[in-house]
C-alpha positions in Angstrom: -0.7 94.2 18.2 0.2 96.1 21.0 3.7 98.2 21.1 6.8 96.4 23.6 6.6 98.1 26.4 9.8 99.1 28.2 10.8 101.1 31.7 13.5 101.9 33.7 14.2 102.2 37.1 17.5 103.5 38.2 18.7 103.0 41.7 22.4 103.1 43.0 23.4 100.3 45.3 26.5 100.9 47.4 26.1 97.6 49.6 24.9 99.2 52.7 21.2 99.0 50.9 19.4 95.4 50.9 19.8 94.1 47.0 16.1 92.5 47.9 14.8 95.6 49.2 16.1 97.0 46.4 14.7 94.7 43.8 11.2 94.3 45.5 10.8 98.2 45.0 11.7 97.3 41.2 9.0 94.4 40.9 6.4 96.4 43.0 7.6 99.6 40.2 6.6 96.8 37.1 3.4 95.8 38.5 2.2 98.9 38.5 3.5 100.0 34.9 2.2 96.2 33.5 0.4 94.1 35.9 2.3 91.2 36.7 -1.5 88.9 37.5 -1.5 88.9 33.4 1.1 86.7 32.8 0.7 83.8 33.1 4.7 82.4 32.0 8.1 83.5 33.5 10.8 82.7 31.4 14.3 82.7 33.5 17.7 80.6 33.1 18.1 77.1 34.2 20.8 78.2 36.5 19.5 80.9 37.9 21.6 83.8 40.1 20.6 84.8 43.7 19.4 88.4 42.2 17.0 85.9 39.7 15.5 84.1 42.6 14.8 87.8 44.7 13.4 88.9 41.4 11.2 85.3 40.7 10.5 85.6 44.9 8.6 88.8 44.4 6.7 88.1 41.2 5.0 85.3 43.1 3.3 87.5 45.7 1.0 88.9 42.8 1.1 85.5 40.6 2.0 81.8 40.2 2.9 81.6 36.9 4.5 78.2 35.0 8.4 78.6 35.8 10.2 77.5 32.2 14.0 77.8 31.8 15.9 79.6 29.1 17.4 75.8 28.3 13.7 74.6 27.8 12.7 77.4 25.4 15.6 77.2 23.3 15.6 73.3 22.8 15.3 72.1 19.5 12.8 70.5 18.9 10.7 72.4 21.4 8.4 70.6 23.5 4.5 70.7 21.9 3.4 71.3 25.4 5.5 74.4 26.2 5.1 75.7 22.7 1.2 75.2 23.3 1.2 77.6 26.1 3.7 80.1 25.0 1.0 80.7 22.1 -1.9 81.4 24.3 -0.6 83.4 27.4 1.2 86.6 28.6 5.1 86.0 29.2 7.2 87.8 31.4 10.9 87.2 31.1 13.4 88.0 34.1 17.2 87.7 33.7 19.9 89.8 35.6 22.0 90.0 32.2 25.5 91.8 33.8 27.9 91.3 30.0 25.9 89.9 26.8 22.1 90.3 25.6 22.7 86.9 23.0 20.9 84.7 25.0 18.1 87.3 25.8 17.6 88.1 22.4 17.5 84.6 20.9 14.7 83.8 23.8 12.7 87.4 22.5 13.1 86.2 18.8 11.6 82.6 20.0 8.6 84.0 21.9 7.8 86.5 19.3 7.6 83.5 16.9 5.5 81.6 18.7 3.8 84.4 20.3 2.6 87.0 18.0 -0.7 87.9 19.7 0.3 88.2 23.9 2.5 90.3 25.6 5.9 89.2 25.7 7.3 91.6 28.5 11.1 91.7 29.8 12.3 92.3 33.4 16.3 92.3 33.8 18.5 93.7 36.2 21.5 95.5 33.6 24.8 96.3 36.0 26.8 98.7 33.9 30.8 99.0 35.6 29.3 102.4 37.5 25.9 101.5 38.6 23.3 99.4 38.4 19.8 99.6 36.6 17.2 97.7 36.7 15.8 97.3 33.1 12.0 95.9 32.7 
């Protein structure tokens, strides 16, 4: 099994700088380190924010992947369907996680259950008090 795979791109946004701009730099900055046409999944919250959709926006000029929420994935019992095609395809997860990483790890631990052989790969915008990041 391949290792995680994790990058970081640092930018400082000050408002005067387009937050899409900025995050389409980021998306165009993960395709090239992972090649976003291999996956074939995003994972993302039901209730998505505005940075989410820039960030899902972007991903679909390289892809169309199968859009399933947080909410879906974590549902007990899972649907056979969802849990089907988590097994056999690439997943790419995007959240712009600003205080906990609860919820992102219990959707990690999930996928690497039910996906021990694909790449489970993690795109998330971190916004420490001073800065923000972009973590993928």
């Amino acid at each position: 099994m391949e290792a995680e795979k994790k990058f970081v791109f640092d930018f400082e946004h000050d408002g005067t700088e387009d937050i899409g701009l900025s995050i389409r730099t980021a998306v165009d900055n993960v395709h090239k380190k992972i090649n976003l046409y291999h996956y074939d999944i995003v994972v993302m919250p039901q209730n998505s924010t505005k940075i989410n959709q820039y960030m899902l926006r972007y991903i679909y000029r390289f892809n169309q992947p199968r859009l399933c929420n947080v909410e879906e994935l974590l549902s007990k019992p899972m649907d056979e369907e969802l849990s089907s095609r988590i097994r056999q395809q690439n997943v790419l997860v995007i959240d712009d996680v600003t205080a906990s990483v609860s919820t992102l790890n219990d959707v990690l631990r999930t996928l690497r259950i039910l996906n021990e052989e694909n790449e489970i790969a993690i795109f998330s915008i971190i916004k420490p008090p001073l800065q923000d990041s972009f973590l993928y």
